[in-house]
N, C-alpha and C positions, 0 to 999 in steps of 0.2 A: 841527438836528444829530441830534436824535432821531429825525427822520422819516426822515433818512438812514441811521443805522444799524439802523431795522428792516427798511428795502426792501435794506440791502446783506445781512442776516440772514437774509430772506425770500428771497432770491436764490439764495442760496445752499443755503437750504433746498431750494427747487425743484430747482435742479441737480443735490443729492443725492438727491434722492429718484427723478429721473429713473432714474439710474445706479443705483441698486437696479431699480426696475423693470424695465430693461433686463436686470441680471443675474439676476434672479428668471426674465424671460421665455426668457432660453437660458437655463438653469438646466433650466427643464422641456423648453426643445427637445430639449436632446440627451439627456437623462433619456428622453423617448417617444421618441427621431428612431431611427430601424431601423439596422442594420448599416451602413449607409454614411457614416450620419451620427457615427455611432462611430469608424468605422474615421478619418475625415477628424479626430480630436479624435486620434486617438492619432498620427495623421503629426505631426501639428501639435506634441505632446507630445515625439519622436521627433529634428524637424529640426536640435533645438541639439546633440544627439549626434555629428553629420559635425563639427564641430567638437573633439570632445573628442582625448584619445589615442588613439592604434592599437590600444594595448593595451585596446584594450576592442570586447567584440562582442553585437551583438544579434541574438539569435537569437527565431524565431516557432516556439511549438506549440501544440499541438492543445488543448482545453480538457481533454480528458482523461487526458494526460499527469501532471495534478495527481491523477490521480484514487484510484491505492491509497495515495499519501500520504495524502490526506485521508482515508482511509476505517484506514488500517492505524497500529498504535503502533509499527512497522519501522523508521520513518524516512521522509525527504519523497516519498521514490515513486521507482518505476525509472528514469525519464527525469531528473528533478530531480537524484538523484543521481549521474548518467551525466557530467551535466551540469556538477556541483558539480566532479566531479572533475578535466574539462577546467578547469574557472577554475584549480585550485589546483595542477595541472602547466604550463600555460603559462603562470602569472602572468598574466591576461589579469581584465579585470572586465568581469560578462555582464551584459542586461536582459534581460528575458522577455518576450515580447507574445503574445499568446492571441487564436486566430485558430481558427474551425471547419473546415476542409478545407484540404487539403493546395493547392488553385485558389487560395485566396487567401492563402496562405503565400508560391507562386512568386510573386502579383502582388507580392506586399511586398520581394520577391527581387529582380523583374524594377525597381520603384521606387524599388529603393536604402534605401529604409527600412530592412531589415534584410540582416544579413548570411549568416545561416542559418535552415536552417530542419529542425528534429530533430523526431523523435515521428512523423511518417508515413509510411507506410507506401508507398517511391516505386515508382512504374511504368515498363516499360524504355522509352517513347517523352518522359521527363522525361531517360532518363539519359544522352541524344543528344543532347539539347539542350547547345550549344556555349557558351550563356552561366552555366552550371552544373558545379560537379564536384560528385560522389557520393564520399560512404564507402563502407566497407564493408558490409556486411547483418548488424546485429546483434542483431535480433530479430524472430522469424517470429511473421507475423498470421496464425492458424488461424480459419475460417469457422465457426459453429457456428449453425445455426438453432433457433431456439427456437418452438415450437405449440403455442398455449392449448388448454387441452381443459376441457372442450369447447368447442365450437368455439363463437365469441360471432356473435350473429346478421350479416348476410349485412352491413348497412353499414359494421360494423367490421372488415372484414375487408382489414385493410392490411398492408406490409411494413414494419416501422419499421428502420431503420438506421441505422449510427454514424462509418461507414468506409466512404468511396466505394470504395476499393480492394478490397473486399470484394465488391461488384455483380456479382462476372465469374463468383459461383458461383450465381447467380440461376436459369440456365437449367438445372443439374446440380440443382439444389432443386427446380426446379417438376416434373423427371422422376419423383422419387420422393412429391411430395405437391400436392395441388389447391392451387398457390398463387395468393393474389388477385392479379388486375393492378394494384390501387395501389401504388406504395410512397412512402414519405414518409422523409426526409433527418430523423434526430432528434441532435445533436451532443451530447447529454448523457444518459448509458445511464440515470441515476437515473431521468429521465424515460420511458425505454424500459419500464423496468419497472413505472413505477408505471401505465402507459398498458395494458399488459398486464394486470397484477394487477385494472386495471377493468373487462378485456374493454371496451376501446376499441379495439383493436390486435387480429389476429390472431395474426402473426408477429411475430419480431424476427432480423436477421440482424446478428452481432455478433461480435466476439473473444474466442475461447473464454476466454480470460484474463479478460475485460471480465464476460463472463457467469459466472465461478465467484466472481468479486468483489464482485458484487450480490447471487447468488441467496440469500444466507445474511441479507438482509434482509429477506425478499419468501416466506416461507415457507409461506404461503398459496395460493403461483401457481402453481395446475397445469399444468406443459408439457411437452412432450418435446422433447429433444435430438438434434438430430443434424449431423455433422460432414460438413463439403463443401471439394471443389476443394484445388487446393496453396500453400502455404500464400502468401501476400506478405512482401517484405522489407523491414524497418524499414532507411531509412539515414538518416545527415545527411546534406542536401544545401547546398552554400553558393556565393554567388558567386563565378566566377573571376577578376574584377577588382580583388578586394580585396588587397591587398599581402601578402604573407605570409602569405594563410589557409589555402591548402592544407599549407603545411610545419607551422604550427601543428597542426592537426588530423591529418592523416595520420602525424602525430609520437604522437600522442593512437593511434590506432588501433594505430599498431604496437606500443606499450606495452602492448596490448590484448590482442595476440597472445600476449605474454611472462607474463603473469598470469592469474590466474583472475576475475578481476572481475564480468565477465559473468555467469558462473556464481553465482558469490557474489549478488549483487544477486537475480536468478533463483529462487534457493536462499529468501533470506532475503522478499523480496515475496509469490511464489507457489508457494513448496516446499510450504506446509504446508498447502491448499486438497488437501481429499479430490476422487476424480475427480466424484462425484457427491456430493452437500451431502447429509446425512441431515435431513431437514427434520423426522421425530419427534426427533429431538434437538436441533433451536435451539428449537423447539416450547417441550420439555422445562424448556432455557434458561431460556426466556420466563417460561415460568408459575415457576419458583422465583424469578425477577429479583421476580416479584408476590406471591406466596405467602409465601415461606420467607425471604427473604436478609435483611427487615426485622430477626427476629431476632438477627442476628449483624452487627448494624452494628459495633458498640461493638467485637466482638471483634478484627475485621477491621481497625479504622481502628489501635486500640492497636499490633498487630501488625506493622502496613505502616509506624506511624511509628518504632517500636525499632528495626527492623528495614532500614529502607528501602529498602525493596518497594514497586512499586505495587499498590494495594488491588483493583486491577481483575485481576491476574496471580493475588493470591491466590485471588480471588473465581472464573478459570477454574481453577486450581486444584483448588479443593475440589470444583467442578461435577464433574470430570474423576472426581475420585478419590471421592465417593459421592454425587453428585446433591444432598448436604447432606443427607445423612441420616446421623446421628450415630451409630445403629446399625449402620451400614454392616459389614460382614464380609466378606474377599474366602478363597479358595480356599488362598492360600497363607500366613495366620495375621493378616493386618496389619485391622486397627478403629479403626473411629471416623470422625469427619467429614475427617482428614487421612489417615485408612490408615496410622497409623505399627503400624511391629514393636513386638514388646514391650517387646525389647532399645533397637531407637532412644527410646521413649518413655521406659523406666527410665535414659539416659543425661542425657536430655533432661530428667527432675525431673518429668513430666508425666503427667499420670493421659489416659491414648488415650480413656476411652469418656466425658469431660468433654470437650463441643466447644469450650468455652471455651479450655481448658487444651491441647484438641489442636491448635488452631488457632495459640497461641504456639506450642506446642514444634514446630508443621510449619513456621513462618517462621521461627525460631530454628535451625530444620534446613539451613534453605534457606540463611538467609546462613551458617552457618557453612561449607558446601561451596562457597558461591562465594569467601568470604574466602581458602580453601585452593589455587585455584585462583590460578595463575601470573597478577598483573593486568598485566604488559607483554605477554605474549605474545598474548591472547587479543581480538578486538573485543569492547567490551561486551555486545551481543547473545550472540553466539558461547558466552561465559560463561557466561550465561543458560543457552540449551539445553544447554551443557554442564551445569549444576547443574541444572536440570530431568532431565535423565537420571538425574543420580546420584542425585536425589529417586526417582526408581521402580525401579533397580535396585540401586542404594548406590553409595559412596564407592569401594567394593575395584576393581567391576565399570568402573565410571567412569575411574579410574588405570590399569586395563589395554589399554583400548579407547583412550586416549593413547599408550601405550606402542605399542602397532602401529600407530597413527599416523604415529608421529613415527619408530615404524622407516623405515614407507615414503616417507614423505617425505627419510627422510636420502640413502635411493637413489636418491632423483630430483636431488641435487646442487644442490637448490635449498633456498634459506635463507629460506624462509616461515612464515608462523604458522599454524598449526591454526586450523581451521575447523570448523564442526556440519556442513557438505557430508562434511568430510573423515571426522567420526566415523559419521557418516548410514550410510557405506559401510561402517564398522569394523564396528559392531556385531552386526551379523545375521552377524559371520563368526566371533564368539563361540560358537554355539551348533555351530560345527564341531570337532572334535578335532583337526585338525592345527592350529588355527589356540587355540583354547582351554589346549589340554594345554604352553602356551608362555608363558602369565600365570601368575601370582599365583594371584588367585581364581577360575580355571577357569571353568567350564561360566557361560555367561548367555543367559536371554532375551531376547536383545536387538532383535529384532523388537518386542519391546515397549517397548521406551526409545525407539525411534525413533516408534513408532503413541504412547506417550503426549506425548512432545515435541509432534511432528504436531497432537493433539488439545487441548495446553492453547494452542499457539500458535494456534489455528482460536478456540477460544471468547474468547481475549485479544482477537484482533481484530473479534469481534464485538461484544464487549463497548464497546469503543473506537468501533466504528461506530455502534453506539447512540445514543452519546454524542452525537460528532459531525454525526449526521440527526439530530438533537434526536427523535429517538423517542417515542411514548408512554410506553418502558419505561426511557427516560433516565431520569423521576423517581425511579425506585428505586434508580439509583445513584447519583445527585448526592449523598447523605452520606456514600460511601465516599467522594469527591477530597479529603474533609479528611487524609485518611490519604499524598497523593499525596506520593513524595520530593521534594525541591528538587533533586536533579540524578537524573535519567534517561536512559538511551541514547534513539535515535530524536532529537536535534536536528535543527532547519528547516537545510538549508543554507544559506549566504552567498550567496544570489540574490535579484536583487527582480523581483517578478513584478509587472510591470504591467498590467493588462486595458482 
């Protein structure tokens, strides 16, 4: 009896141990197996889906489509939230599939696997194709090539690229510069740059957008810029056999037409990226992230938690407003490491040339102006830049630059909420008399509310980007996230993205 329950014990052990082995051995197949053997794991993943509801659609993009989400504190990224927003006017629930070119987005189209495919950039002999309908064109892919200088010896000298749709200004590039005949297919721009920044790569031909969203990592890479050919047009494209998908979408698109959306997203992603990155100034960044910011940990985390603030906003903040130098002095009376007036700082209980002290009373400044601030009308970003405004030219100037707003908007008969697009515009019309001599507090700088907005949103995001490329210079912020609020704007949308 014993003998038989060790060989039925034994048996069984075997069996199981096979079956590990087995899943140990795929395990590492598809872990090494190349793009094909992936792509055949995600069908596979995909098939119980033709089963589910109608209401629900799976769409294929680009790996880069994640990409100023990941990198930006704005929110999940332009396409994500393009995205987000069809789910929650059609009622529809999406999957994500992440696919490198636009070639094997149609095959997953043509396969039935999925049902669209967003994020690239279509070509017109796609948009004749009879098994396919296209949207509209809602965001233009600008060519922008990038030239190491100096030039890296003769065998690295490749085209790296990101966007096939992009190739058609190849021969308009090689007119104006000796370009090499390799080029090489690289679907991940992080990679583009850092292959650059080794002089591994010559070139890189990319999406001006794609390149002003890296280069503020990469501060090191000397290149020159230059712009090619017209631009390609982002659309959805989706199959036409699917039941109701074009009413859905095209329903989606027309909505599109009636709101500022596009814009908005546009605005809030890539508004505030200078044309050209001042690479002495992330430089700058850099070395106080190492230097100097250790001293005001304490200050910072106190502040961002009373206050709840992110510790990273403050931290471009203060970069913005004196590089963190406490002695700071500008032209028009305001000192210290926050630059407050003397007046806001005696309101505020706070001695301006203690950075300690100035540093509470400029986050104590801060939320008191967003608190004042209308919180139904406004998206919480939107808020933000609005209080960042009235952070550099005050509360008065701030309330005026609403007020012609929200005049011009009444004339448009449209019943929408203010936006920082919409103040972007107001401000610099401050500094005109017919348009001034009409508020309150008169005469503003407002070309500088706008360039300071611009500039703490540029360091916030890099700040943020650090973070997330796990940086060398990440360690010197990882003690500010203790300071980080529990609710923050920028939430993930309600999509799963599967890879």
């Amino acid at each position: 009896m014993k003998l038989f329950h060790f060989r039925f014990f034994l048996t069984l052990f075997l069996i199981l141990a096979a079956f590990i082995g087995v899943g140990a051995a795929l395990f590492v197949a598809i872990r090494d197996a190349g793009p094909d053997m992936r792509l055949f794991m995600v069908r596979q993943s995909v098939d119980g889906y033709r089963a589910m509801t109608k209401r629900f659609l799976r769409v294929a993009i680009p790996y880069k489509s994640r990409l100023s989400g990941e990198l930006s504190p704005y929110g999940p990224g332009f396409e994500l939230e393009l995205l987000d927003y069809l789910r929650l006017e059609a009622g529809v629930d999406l999957r994500l599939i992440e696919v490198p070119t636009l070639t094997e987005a149609l095959q997953l189209l043509r396969d039935e696997v999925v049902d669209m495919a967003a994020g690239f950039a279509v070509p017109d002999d796609v948009l004749t194709d009879a098994a396919f309908v296209a949207g509209p064109p809602y965001y233009d892919v600008r060519a922008v090539l990038l030239s190491v200088r100096p030039r890296p010896e003769k065998k690295a000298r490749t085209v790296l690229f990101s966007d096939k749709a992009l190739m058609v200004v190849l021969d308009e590039a090689a007119r104006m510069e000796a370009m090499p005949e390799k080029v090489e297919f690289v679907p991940e721009e992080q990679e583009i740059f850092k292959r650059l920044a080794r002089k591994e790569s010559s070139h890189a031909l990319m999406d001006y957008r794609d390149a002003r969203v890296w280069s503020p990592f990469f501060p090191r890479l000397n290149s020159v810029a230059h712009s090619f050919g017209q631009p390609a047009a982002h659309r959805w494209i989706w199959r036409a056999d699917v039941a109701g998908m074009s009413e859905i979408v095209m329903s989606f698109w027309r909505n599109r037409g009636r709101d500022g959306l596009l814009e908005e997203l546009e605005e809030r992603y890539f508004g505030f990226f200078p044309r050209k990155v001042n690479k002495m100034e992330v430089n700058a960044l850099l070395k106080v992230l190492k230097r100097t910011l250790q001293t005001y940990y304490t200050p910072i985390v106190r502040a961002a938690r009373e206050y709840d603030i992110d510790p990273l906003l403050l931290t471009a903040l203060i970069f913005q407003e004196s590089h963190f130098n406490p002695d700071a002095c500008s032209f028009t009376g305001v000192r210290g490491i926050m630059q407050l007036t003397e007046r806001t700082a005696a309101a505020l209980g706070v001695d301006r040339r203690n950075p300690v002290q100035s540093i509470h009373g400029g986050a104590k400044y801060l939320r008191q102006m967003w608190d004042s601030l209308d919180e139904d009308a406004l998206n919480p970003w939107d808020r933000w830049f609005f209080t960042l405004a009235g952070y550099n030219q005050g509360m008065g100037h701030l309330n005026d630059a609403i007020a012609l707003a929200k005049a011009r908007k009444d004339k448009t008969g449209k019943n929408e909420s203010l936006t920082w697009r919409d103040l972007r515009h107001i401000y610099p019309l401050l500094t005109q008399q017919k348009f001034y001599s009409r508020t309150r507090h008169g005469y503003c700088r407002g070309y500088e509310a706008v360039n300071f907005v611009d500039h703490v949103r540029f360091y916030y995001y890099v700040l943020n980007g650090l973070i997330v490329l796990d940086r060398p210079e990440a360690q010197y912020l990882a003690p500010l996230l203790r300071g980080m609020p529990d609710i923050w704007p920028g939430a993930v949308p309600s999509v799963v993205v599967r890879k």
